[in-house]
N, C-alpha and C positions, 0 to 999 in steps of 0.2 A: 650451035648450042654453047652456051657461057659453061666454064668448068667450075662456077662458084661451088664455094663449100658452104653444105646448107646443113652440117653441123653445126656452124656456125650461129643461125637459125634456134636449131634445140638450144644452144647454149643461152639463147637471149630469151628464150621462152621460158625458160625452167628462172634466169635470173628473175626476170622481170616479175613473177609471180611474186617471190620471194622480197625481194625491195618494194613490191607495193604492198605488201603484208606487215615490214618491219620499218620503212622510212617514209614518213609523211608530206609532201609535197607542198612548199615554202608558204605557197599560197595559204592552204588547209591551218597550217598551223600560226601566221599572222591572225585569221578570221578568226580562232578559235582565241588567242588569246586581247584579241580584241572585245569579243562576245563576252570575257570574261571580267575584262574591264570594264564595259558598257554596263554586265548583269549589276543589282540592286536588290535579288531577293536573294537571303541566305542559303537555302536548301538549291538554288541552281547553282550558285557559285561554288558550295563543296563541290559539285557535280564537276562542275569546269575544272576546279582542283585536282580533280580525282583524271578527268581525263586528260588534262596537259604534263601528271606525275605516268601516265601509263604509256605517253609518249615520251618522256626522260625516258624510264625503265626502260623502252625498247630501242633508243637509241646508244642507251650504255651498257644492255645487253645482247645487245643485235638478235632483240627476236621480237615475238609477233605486238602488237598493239592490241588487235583485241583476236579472242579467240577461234571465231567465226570467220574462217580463213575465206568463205565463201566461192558459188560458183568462177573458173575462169572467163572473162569475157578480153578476146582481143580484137580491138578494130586497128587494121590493115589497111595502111594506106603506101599501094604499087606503083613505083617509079616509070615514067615510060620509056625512059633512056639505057635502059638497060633489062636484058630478059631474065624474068624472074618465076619459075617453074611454080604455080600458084596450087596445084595439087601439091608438090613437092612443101611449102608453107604450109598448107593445110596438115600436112602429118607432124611434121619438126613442131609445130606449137602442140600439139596432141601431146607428143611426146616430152616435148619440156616441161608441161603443166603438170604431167606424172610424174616427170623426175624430179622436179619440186616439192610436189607431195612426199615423198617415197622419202626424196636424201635430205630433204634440212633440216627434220621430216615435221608434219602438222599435220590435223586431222582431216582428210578426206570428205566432203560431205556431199559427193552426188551418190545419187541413187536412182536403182531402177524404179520407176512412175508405180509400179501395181506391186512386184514381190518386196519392194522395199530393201535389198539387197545391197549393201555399201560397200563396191571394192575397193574402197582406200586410196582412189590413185583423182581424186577431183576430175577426172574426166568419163568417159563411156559414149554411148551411142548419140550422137550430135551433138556431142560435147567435147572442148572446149565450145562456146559459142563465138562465131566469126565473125566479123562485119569487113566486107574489102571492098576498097576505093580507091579512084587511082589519082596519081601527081603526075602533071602532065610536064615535059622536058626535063624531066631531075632522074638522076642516077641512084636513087634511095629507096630502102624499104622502111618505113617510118611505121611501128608498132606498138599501140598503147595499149597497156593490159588492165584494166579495173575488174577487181576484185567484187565478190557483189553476194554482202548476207543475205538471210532469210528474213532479218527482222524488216531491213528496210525493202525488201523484193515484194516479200507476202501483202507490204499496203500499197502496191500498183493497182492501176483503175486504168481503166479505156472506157468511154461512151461518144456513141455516133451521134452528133447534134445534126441538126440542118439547118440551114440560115437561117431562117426565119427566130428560131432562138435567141441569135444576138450573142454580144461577145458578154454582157452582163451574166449571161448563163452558163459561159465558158469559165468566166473569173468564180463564178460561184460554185460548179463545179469541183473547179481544183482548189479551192477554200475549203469545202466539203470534205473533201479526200484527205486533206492534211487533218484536219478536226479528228473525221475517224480514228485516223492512224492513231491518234494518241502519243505514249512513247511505246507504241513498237519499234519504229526504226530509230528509235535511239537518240534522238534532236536533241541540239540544233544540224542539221545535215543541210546537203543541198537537193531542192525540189528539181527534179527535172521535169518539164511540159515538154510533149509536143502538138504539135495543130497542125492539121491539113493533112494531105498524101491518105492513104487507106489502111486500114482498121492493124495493118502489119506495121505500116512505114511508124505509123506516128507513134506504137511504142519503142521502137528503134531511135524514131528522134529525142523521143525523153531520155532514154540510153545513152543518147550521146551528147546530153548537156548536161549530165551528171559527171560528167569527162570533164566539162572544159573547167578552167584555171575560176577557181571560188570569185564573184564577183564582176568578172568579167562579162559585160555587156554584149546583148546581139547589136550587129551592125546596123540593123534594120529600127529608125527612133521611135517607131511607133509600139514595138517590141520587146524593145528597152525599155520603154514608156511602164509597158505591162508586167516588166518583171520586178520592177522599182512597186510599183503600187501592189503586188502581190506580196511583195516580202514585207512591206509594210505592213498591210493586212495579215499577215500570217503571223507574225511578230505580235500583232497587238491580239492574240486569241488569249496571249498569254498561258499558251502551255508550257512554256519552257524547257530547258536543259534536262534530256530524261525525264519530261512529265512529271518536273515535280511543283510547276508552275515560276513564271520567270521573266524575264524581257525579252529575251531573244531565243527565239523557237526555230530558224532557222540561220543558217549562215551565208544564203540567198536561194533565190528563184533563178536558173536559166530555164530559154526556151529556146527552141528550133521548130521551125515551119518550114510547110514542104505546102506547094499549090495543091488542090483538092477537085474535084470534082463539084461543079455549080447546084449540086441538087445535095450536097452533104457535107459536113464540118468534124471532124474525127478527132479527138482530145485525148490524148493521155496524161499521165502523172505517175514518174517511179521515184521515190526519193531516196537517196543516200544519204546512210548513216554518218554521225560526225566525224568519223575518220575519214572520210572523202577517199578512198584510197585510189592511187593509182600509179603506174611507172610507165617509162617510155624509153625504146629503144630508137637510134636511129643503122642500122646497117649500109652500110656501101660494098662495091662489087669489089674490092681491096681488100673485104675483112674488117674492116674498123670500123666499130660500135660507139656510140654519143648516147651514153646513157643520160638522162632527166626527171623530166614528169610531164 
């Protein structure tokens, strides 16, 4: 048994909540002031205004960007070179996420499902939400924490397709979803899809291309292909910045696929709000942390 200190652990938990609440990740905030440069109609471009001064403010006052400090999600990625007590992680992120809450301090927003019950501390009964995966030969606990409001959670979608549909109904689909949304989740944000794997996996993989670095391409071209033509499409609905109508309605589409079963085709869509928030730790068996995004 390693004698790691998995204090160590809480401490990166409780940060990481906090820097992805208050500092916006280099990517997020090029695209965004790109978006703003690209925009053309007046009433988006205050918009872009209004949110590139709320990221000054929270950089020259080290605190939140926007209010809606959102559920914890952290996906946990396990080193196999080193033993890593994986119940033991399960609690220290629990406990950082509270201590976040609690000491720097921001408003709490889980709650119990029926009594409605808010204890203040953003986490409770399967909460924090975890996603763990492992790194094979590396001595690392590599931990990314996205942050995840209501605005943009509430307009997630899943529908079970089956081949016979076609991927035209897949792209139509997640056109659809974004339409709805309207400016609930706050656009321009980034669209996360997933396709394939079953009716769980693939809103897990929309989850987890709301993570990766703004713009950045799946490896797979035919994939790429599809995120290029959706953001294009989504772009030209012309909702814009906050629905207040505009050029750029998103600040891109990622996707992730997972192989499926021959008789069904499983689609989701979560989208993230413009702040794209998120932070990344990386821990070693030493103690020394590589904080990021």
């Amino acid at each position: 048994m390693s004698s790691f200190n998995y204090g160590i652990i809480e401490e990166a938990a409780k940060e990481l909540y906090i820097r992805a609440l208050c500092d916006l990740p280099p990517d997020v905030r090029d695209a965004l002031k790109k978006a703003y440069a690209r925009e053309t109609k007046t009433a988006a471009r205050e918009a872009f205004k209004a949110m590139l001064k709320a990221v000054e403010i929270a950089d020259r006052q080290k605190t939140l960007v926007c209010q809606d400090t959102g559920l914890p999600i952290y996906m946990v990625k396990i080193g196999t070179l080193f033993h890593w007590d994986g119940a033991e992680i399960q609690e220290r992120l629990s406990v950082g996420a509270r201590r976040a809450t609690q000491e720097f301090p921001f408003r709490g927003s889980s709650t119990h499902p029926i009594h409605r019950v808010n204890p203040q501390t953003s986490v409770g009964k399967n909460l924090p939400v975890l996603y763990i995966d492992f790194i094979k030969n590396e001595e690392v606990l590599d931990i990314l924490m996205v942050p995840k409001g209501s605005g943009s959670e509430n307009m997630s979608a899943m529908k079970m397709f089956i081949p016979a549909d076609g991927v035209k109904a897949v792209k139509k689909f997640i056109l659809d979803t974004f339409i709805a949304s309207g400016a609930n989740p706050c656009p321009p944000g980034v669209i996360g899809v997933g396709i394939g794997g079953t009716a769980d996996l693939v809103m897990r993989l929309a989850k987890e291309a709301i993570a990766r670095p703004v713009g950045r391409r799946n490896e797979d071209p035919d994939i790429a292909r599809m995120e290029t033509e959706l953001e294009d499409a989504i772009n030209a609905t012309g909702i814009g910045a906050m629905g207040l109508g505009g050029d750029v309605s998103t600040l891109g589409v990622h996707i992730e696929m997972a192989y499926t079963h021959i008789t069904q085709n499983p689609v989701a869509v979560n989208t993230q709000c413009w702040p794209a928030r998120r932070a990344r730790a990386r821990i070693f068996p030493d103690g020394r942390i590589e904080y990021g995004y």
